[in-house]
C-alpha positions in Angstrom: 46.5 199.0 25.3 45.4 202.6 26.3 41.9 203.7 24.3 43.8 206.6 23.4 45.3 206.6 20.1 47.8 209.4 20.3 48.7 208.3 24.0 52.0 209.5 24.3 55.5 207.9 24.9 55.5 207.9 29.3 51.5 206.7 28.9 52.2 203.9 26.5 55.5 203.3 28.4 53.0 202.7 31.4 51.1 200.8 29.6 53.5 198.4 28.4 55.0 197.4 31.8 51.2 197.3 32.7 51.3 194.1 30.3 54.9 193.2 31.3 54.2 192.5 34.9 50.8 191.1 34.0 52.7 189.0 32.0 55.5 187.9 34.4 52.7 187.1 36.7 50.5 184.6 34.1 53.9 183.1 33.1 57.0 183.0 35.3 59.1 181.2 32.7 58.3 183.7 30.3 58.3 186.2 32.5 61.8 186.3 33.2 62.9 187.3 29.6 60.9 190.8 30.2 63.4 191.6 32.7 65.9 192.4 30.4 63.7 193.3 27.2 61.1 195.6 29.2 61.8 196.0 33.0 65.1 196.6 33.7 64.7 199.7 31.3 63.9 203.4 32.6 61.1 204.1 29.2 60.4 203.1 25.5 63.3 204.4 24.0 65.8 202.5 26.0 63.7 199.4 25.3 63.2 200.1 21.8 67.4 201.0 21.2 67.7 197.4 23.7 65.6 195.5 20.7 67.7 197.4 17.7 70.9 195.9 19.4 69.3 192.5 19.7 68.2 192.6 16.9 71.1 193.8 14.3 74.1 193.0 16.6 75.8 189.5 15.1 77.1 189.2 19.0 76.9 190.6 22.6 79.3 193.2 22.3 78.1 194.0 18.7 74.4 194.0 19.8 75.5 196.4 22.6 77.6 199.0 20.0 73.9 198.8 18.1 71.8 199.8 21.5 74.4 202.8 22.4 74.2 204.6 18.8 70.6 203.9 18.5 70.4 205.5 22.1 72.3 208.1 21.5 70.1 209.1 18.5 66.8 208.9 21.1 68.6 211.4 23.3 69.5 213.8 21.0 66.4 213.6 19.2 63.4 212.7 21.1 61.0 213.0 18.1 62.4 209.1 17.1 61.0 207.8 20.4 57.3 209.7 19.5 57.3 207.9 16.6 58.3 204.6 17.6 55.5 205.1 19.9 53.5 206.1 17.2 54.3 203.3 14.9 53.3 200.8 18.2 50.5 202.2 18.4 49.3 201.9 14.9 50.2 198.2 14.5 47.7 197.5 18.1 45.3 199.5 15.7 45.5 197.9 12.3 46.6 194.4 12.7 43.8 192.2 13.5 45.7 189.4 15.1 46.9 191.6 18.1 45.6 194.4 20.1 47.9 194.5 22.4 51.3 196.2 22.8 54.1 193.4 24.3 54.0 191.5 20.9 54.7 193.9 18.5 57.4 195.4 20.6 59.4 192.2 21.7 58.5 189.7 18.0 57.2 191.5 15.1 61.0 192.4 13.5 59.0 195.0 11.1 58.4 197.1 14.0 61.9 196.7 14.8 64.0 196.8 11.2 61.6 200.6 10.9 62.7 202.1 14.1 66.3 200.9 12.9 65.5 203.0 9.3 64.3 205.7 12.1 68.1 206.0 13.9 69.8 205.4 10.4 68.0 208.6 8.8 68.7 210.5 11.8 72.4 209.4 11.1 72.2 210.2 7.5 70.4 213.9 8.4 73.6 214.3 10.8 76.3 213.4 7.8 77.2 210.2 9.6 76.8 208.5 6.0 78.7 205.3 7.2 77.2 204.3 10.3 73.6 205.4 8.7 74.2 202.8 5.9 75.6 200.1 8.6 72.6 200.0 9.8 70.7 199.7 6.8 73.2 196.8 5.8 72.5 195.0 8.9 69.1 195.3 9.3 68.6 193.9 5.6 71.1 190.9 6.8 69.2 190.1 10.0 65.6 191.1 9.4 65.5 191.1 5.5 64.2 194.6 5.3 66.1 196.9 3.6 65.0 200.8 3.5 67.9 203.7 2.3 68.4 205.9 5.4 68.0 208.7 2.8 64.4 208.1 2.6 61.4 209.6 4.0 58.9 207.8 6.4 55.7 208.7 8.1 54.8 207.6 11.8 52.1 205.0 12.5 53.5 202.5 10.0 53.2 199.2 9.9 55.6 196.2 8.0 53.3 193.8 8.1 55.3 190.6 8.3 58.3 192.6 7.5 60.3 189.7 4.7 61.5 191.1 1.7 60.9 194.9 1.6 63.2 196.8 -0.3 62.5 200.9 0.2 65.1 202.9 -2.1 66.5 206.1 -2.1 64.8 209.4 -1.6 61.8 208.0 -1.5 58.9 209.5 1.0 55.9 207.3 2.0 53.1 209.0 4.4 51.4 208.3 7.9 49.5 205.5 8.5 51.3 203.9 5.5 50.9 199.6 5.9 53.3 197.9 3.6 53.2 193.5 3.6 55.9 191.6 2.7 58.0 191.9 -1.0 57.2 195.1 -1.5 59.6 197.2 -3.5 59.6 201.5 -3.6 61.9 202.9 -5.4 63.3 204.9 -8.6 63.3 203.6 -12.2 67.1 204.4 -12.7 70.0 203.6 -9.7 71.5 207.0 -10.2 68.7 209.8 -11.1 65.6 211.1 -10.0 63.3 211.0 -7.0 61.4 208.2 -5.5 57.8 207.5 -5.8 55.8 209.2 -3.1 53.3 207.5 -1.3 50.6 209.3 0.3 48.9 209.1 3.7 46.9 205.4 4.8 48.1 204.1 1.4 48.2 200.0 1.6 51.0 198.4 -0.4 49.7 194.8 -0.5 52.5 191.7 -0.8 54.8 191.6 -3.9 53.3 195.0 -5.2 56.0 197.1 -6.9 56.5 200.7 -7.3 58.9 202.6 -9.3 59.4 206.0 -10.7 59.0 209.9 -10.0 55.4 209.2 -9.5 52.5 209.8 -6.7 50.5 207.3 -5.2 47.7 209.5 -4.1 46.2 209.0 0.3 44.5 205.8 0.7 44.8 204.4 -2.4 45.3 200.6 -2.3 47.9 198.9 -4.4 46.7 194.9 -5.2 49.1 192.1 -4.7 52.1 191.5 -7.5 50.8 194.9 -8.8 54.1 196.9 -11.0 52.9 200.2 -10.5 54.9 202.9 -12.9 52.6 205.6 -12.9 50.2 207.5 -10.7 47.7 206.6 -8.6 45.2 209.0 -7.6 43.7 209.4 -4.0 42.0 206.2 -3.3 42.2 204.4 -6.1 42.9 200.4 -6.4 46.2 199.8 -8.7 46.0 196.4 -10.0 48.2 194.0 -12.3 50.7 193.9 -14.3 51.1 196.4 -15.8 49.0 197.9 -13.5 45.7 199.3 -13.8 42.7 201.4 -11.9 39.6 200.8 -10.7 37.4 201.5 -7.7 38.1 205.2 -8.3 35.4 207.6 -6.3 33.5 209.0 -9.0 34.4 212.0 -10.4 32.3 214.7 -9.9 30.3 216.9 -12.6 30.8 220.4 -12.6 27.6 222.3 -12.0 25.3 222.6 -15.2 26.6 219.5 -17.2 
């Protein structure tokens, strides 16, 4: 992994066939699966648009209709491919049971099912409703996360075991946003109002629920089974149910109290 944290795409792309071909060379057997996952490709978002189609297709040819849209979508808008790279990056950063790049990229499916939601909200942004919401349904069928292509996500995001997350419509979560497994966003009625917003290096921890027009305010920590229908303010801890907060910074007096 390059020490540099916003490394961009061509240097982590170096840096990822750095560990392919050490890789191929530690383990010949295993080795030979990179060809086609990592090597064989010309840079990340060929890779990335070969793992989408592995991932969601229910067959070859299906997998291969998968790759080509979520290519296309990474040539006409190279800003998906920053943030995939992004979004690498951030898991080597945060999840303490890897530092390197290959893993993430070829097994964690959270990586995967987000840089799906990625190509599907480009879709959606282009009034391609259909295929947007295809790929929504498929990614919920095969990797069991389901976000709305609607929806607004940050970059350097991390699904941390990536089961059971449901992200609704119009809802916008922040950078550096980690979210673990059965975690639910989304609006308190199906068919009015906005999302809850979550804000920047906010940690959703599993089976935490959030619902409602409401702000969860930058690197604020929701606890684990939390329900959450009201705001959270910047780095608070929301806990239980109906949930609660505490380990709020202080408050500050105003001068001469």
């Amino acid at each position: 992994m390059t020490d540099n944290t916003n490394a961009s795409s061509s240097q982590l792309w170096r840096s990822i066939r750095h560990e392919a071909h050490s890789a191929l060379a530690t383990d010949p057997v295993f080795g030979r699966s990179l060809r086609a996952a990592i090597l064989d490709h010309a840079d990340l978002g060929s890779v990335v648009a070969h793992q989408i189609g592995a991932r969601l297709g229910k067959s070859s040819a299906e997998g291969e209709q998968f790759a080509r849209m979520a290519g296309e979508a990474y040539l006409a808008a190279p800003h998906l491919v920053a943030a995939a790279s992004s979004d690498l990056q951030g898991i080597a950063i945060r999840d303490p049971a890897t530092t390197a790049l290959l893993p993430p990229l070829l097994n964690f499916k959270g990586f995967i099912a987000l840089q799906a939601f990625r190509v599907s909200n480009w879709l959606w942004s282009n009034n391609r409703l259909d295929l947007a919401l295809l790929f929504q349904a498929e990614s919920a069928t095969s990797l069991q996360v389901s976000i709305h292509p609607s929806s607004s996500i940050g970059t350097s995001v991390f699904l941390d075991h990536a089961t059971g997350i449901i992200v609704g419509a119009f809802v916008d979560i922040g950078d550096d946003v980690t979210i673990m497994q059965n975690v639910t966003v989304g609006r308190q009625e199906a068919r009015a109002g906005h999302g809850p917003r979550i804000g920047r290096g906010v940690l959703l921890s599993s089976g935490a629920t959030i619902l409602g027009d409401i702000n969860v305010g930058d690197f604020a920590r929701i606890g684990a089974g939390a329900v959450v229908t009201t705001d959270v303010p910047a780095s608070c801890t929301a806990v239980g149910v109906p949930a609660r907060l505490t380990n709020c910074p202080e408050q500050r007096m105003p001068a001469g109290a």
